[in-house]
Each structure stands twice: as structure tokens, then as C-alpha cells.
C-alpha positions as CSV (number, residue, x, y, z in Angstrom):
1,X,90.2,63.2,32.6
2,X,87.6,65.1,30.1
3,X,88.8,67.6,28.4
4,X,87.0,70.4,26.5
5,X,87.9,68.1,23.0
6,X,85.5,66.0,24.6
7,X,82.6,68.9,24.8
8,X,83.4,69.9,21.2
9,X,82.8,66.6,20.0
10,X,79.3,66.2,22.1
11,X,78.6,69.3,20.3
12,X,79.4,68.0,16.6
13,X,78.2,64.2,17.0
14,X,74.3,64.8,15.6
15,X,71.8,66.9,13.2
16,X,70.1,69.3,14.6
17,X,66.1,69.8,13.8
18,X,64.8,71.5,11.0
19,X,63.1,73.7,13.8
20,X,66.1,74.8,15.9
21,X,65.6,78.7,16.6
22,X,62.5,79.0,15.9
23,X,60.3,81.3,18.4
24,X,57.5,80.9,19.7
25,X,55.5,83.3,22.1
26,X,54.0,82.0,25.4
27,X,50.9,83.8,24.9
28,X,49.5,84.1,21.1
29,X,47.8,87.6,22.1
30,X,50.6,88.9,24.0
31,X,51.8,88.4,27.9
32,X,49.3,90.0,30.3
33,X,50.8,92.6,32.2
34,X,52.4,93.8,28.9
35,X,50.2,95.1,27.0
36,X,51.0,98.9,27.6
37,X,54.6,97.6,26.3
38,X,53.6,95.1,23.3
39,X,55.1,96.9,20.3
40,X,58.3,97.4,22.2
41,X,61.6,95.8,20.3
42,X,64.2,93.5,22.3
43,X,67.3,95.1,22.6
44,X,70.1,93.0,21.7
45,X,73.5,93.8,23.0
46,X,76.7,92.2,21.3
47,X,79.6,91.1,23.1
48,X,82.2,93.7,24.2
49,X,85.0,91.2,23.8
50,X,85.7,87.6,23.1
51,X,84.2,85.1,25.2
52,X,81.5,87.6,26.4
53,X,78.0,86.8,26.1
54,X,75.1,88.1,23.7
55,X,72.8,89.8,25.7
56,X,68.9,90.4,25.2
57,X,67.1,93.4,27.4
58,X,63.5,94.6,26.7
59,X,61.7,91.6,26.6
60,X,57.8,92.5,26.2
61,X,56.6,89.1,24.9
62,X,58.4,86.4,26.1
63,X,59.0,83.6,24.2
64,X,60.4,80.0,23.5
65,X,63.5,79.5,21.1
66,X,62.8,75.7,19.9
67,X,65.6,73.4,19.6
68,X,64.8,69.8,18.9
69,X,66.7,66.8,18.2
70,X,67.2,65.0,14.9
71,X,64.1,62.1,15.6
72,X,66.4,59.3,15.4
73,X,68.0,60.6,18.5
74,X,65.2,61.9,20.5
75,X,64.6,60.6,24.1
76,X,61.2,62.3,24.9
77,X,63.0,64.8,27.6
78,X,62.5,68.4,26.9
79,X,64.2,71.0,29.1
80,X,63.4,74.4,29.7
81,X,66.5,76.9,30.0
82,X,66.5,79.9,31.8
83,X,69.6,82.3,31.0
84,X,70.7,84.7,33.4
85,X,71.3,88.2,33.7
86,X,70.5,89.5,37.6
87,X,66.9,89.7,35.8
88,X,68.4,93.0,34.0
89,X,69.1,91.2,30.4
90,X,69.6,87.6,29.4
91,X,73.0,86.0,28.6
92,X,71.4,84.5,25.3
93,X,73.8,82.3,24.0
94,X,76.2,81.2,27.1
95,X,73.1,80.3,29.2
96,X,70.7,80.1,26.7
97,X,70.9,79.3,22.7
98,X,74.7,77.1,23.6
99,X,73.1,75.1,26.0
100,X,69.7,74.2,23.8
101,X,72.3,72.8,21.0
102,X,73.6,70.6,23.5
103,X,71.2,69.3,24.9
104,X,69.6,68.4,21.2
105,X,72.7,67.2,20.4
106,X,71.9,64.9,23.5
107,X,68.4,63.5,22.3
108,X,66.9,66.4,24.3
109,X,64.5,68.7,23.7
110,X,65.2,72.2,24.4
111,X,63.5,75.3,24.6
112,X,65.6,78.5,25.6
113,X,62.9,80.9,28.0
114,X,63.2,84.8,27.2
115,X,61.4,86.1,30.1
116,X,60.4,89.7,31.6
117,X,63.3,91.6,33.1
118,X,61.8,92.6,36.7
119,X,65.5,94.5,37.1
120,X,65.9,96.2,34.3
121,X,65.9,100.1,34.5
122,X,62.2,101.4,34.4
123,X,61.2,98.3,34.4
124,X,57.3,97.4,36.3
125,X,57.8,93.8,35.9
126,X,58.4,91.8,39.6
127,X,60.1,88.6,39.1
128,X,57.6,86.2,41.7
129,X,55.0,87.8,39.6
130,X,56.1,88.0,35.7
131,X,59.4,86.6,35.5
132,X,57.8,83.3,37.2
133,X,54.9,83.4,35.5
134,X,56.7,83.1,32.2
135,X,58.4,80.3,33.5
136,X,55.3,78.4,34.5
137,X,53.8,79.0,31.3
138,X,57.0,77.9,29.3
139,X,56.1,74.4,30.9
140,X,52.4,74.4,30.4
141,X,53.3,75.0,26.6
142,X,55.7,72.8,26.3
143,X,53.6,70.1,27.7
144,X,50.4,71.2,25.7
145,X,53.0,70.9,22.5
146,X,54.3,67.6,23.2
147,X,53.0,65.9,20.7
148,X,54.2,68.5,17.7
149,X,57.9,68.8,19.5
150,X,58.2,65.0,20.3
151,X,57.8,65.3,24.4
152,X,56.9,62.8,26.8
153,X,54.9,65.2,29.0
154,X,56.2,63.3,32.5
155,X,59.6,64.2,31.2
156,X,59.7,68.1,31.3
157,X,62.4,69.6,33.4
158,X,63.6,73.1,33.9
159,X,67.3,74.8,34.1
160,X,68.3,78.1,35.5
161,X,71.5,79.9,35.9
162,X,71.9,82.8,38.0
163,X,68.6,84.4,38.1
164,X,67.0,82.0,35.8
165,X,68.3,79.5,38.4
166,X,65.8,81.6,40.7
167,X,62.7,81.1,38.3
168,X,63.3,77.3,37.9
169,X,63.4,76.9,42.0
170,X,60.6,79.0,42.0
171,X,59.2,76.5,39.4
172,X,60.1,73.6,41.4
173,X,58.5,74.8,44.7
174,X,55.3,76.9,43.4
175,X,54.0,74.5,41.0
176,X,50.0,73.8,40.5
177,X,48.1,70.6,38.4
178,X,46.8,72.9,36.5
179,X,43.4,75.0,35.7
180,X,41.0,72.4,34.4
181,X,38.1,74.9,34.0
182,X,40.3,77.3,31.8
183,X,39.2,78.1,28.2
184,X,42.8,78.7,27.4
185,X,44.0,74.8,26.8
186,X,47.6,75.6,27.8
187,X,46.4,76.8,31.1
188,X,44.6,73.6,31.8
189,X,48.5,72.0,32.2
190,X,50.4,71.5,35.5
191,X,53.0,73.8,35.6
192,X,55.0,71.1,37.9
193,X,58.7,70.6,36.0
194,X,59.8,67.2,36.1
195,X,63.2,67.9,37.4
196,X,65.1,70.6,38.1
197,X,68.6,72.0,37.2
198,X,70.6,74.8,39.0
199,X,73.9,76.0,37.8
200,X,75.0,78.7,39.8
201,X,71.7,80.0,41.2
202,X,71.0,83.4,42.6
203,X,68.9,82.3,45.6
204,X,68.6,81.6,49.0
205,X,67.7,78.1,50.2
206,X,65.4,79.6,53.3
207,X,63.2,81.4,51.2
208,X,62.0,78.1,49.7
209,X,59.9,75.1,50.7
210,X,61.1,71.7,50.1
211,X,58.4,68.8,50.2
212,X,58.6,65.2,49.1
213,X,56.8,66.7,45.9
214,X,59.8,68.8,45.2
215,X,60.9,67.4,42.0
216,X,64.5,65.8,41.4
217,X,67.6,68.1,41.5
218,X,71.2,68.9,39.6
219,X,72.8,71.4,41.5
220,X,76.3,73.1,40.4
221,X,78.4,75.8,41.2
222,X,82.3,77.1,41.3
223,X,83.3,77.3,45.2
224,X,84.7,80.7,44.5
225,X,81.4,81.8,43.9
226,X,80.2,82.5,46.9
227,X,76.6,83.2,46.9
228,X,75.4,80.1,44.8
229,X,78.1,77.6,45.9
230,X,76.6,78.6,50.3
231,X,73.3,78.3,49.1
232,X,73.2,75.4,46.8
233,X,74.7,72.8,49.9
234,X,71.8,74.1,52.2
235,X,69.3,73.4,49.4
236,X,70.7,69.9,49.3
237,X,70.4,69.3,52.8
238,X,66.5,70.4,52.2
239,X,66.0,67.8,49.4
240,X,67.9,65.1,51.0
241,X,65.9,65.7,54.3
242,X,62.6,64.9,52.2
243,X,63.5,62.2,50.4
244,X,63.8,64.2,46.8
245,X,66.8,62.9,45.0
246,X,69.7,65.7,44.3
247,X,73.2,65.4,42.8
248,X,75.5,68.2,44.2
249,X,78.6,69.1,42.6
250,X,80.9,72.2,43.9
251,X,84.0,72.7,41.8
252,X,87.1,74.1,43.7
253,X,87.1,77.3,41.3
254,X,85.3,78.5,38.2
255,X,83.8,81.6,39.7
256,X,80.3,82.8,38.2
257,X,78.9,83.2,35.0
258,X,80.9,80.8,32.6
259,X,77.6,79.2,30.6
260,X,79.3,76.7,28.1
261,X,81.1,77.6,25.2
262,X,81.4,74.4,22.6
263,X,84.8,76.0,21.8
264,X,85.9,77.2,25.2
265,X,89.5,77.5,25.6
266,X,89.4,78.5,29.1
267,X,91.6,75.7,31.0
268,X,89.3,75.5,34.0
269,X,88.3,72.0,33.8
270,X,84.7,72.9,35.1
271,X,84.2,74.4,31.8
272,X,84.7,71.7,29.5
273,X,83.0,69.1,32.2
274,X,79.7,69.9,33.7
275,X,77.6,69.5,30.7
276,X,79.4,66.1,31.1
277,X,78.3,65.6,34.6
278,X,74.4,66.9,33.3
279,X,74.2,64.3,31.2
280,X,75.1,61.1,33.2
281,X,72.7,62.4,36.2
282,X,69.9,62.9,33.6
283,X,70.2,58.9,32.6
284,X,70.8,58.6,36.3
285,X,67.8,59.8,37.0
286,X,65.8,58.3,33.6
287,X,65.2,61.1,32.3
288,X,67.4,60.8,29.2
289,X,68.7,57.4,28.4
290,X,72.3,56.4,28.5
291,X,74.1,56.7,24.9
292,X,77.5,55.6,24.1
């Protein structure tokens, strides 16, 4: 059986890149729809106790936090990670900045998304408008920067939890080629994410439309968590119906929220194994080769 030794070590094995951290804004000029709100700081709320998460509220400008393999280890995948937050902050580092190092550490490409908050108090932001639209623009960037962050453009994926497990469905099931006439150059990208990675997603598989195009699905949750672990079978049912290829895993408990920690002493073994379980579906699916 894996233990969480196991996830530490995943976590130590390889360099990071000299560019992990960096941010970079998904519009140069700032988001439209923002503009009233440009100059605005991000609030960033630290955690009350330990094993809490960092939180990030007041997000204006949304953004891409860059965190790229060392090149010898590099597979040409890139994922896109949406924290959650019930679209009222973002769990930054538990769903976010924790993740991206593990998936580097993995040969992939990661780019942590801050979007707009739709829920937030006094917020004007709606989350099929802003939130989603951040989201499809984190994946035009990323696939307009390939070349700079080392991306095979055919292998961009993207990975919600919670609400951000909303935006990456969303992602998944709105998606366009593209707007070939634009003068912006990111714009001209599809916004269509390779694959597509749920863990523990605030949704609800009715409101979305599953087609053979529906791109290739994780899907993860704690049975004890009710919402995500009813809704994330359904969706299952959806793909498998069309012919999309899905992986399902539903733990017997683990409830909701638990991101990955790389030094989680928490004994619940989903803790220390789905990042496990992530990485042998991606080379499943050839997305990430296989490494010993």
C-alpha cells in the first residue's frame, strides 16, 4: 500500500524551474470587465491553524503562477489548476501553488489560475461569464506560450477542485477553435483543454453537455462528500455513454477540501494517494509518459 512517504518523496525527487512562481496576467492591459476595479490589491488571508489553507480574495487581474519542470524532465503536458473557494477566495496553496510543484516534479507543466471571485461579497463578477472566461483564456495563453514554457499545444489539460472543478467542466463542455480574425494573437487559440481533471467538483452533471468531443476525464472525490462524490458517477455515465474516456475513483471517506499537502500527516490514505492515482491515468491516457 502507498503511503504519504511515498508523496513526500514524489515531491523531493527533481529541480524545479528557474521560473516556478512567476505571474503572469491573462490580459497585459487588464481583464475586461475590471477595469472599474484594476488598481485593487489581492487580499491574502493566512491560515487560522495548521493544515488550513492560504487564501486569496480580491482578484482584479487574474493571472497565471508558472511552474515548470527542470527540461531534462519535461513531458510537454502543461496543466491548468483551478483552486477552489465556493468562487468567494481561492485555497492558494492546497489547490493551487502544492499541486503545480507536483506536477513539475512530474515532468508537467503547471500553471496555477487566480480567477475572478463571482461570490465574493460585493462582488459584480458571474462565474459562466468572468470566472469561465479566465479559464478559457488561461488555455489560449498557455497554448500561445508553448513554445517559451516547453508545451506541446495538443497536450493542455485543465484541473479544478470545488469550484474550480466547476470552471474546468465548464472548460471542457463550452470550448471554441478559436477567433482566427482577432488582432489579439492569444485569442486566435482554441480554448478546447486537452483533458480534464475533477477532484471534488461543485457541480451538477445535468447542467452539462457531454459529446464525443468532450475531452478525456479524471474524476475523484471522498464518498462522504456528498455533493461531488453523486454528481461525479452521473458525469461518468455521460462520458462513458459517448465514447470519451473517464477514470472514476470514489474513496470510502476523505470528506471535502483536503488539496494535497507534501507533508500531510493526516492518516486518511486518500491523502497521500490520489496524486498517485493522477499520475498513472495521465500516462494512461499519454498525456505524460510513464517514469520509474
Amino acid at each position: 500500500m502507498l503511503t504519504k512517504s511515498l508523496l513526500i518523496l514524489l515531491f523531493a525527487s527533481s529541480a524545479f524551474g528557474a521560473s516556478n512562481g512567476a505571474v503572469v496576467p491573462l490580459w497585459s492591459n487588464g481583464a475586461p470587465g475590471s477595469e472599474a476595479s484594476a488598481g485593487t490589491p489581492e487580499v491574502v488571508t493566512t491560515p487560522a491553524k495548521q493544515g488550513d489553507s492560504v487564501k486569496v480574495s480580491s482578484i482584479h487581474n487574474p493571472s497565471l503562477l508558472v511552474y515548470l519542470p527542470a527540461k531534462d524532465k519535461a513531458t510537454g503536458a502543461a496543466m491548468i489548476v483551478a483552486p477552489g473557494g465556493g468562487h468567494r477566495f481561492l485555497s492558494i496553496d492546497t489547490e493551487g501553488t502544492n499541486v503545480a510543484e507536483y506536477l513539475a516534479s512530474q515532468g508537467v507543466a503547471a500553471f496555477v489560475l487566480k480567477y475572478r471571485l463571482a461570490r465574493e461579497q460585493g462582488s459584480t463578477y458571474k462565474i459562466e461569464t468572468d470566472a469561465f472566461g479566465d479559464a478559457q483564456r488561461a488555455i489560449r495563453l498557455v497554448r500561445a506560450r508553448a513554445a517559451d514554457w516547453g508545451v506541446n499545444t495538443a497536450k493542455v489539460g485543465i484541473m479544478g477542485f470545488s469550484a474550480g472543478g466547476e470552471l474546468a467542466v465548464l472548460a471542457a463542455t463550452r470550448f471554441d477553435s478559436g477567433k482566427a480574425d482577432s488582432a489579439d494573437p492569444i485569442e486566435r487559440q482554441s480554448s478546447k483543454p486537452d483533458f480534464q481533471i475533477l477532484i471534488y467538483p461543485g457541480i451538477r452533471a445535468e447542467n452539462y453537455t457531454v459529446t464525443k468531443e468532450t475531452p478525456p476525464a479524471f474524476l475523484l472525490a471522498a464518498d462522504n462528500d456528498r455533493g461531488p462524490s453523486t454528481a461525479i458517477p452521473s458525469l461518468y455515465l455521460a462520458l462513458k455513454k459517448a465514447g470519451v474516456p473517464a477514470e472514476l475513483h470514489v474513496y470510502n471517506s476523505g470528506g471535502h477540501g483536503f488539496g494535497l499537502q507534501p507533508t500531510d500527516t493526516r492518516p486518511n490514505i486518500i491523502y497521500s494517494t490520489w496524486a498517485v492515482r493522477l499520475k498513472e491515468w495521465m500516462a494512461d491516457v499519454g498525456m505524460s509518459p510513464a517514469r520509474k
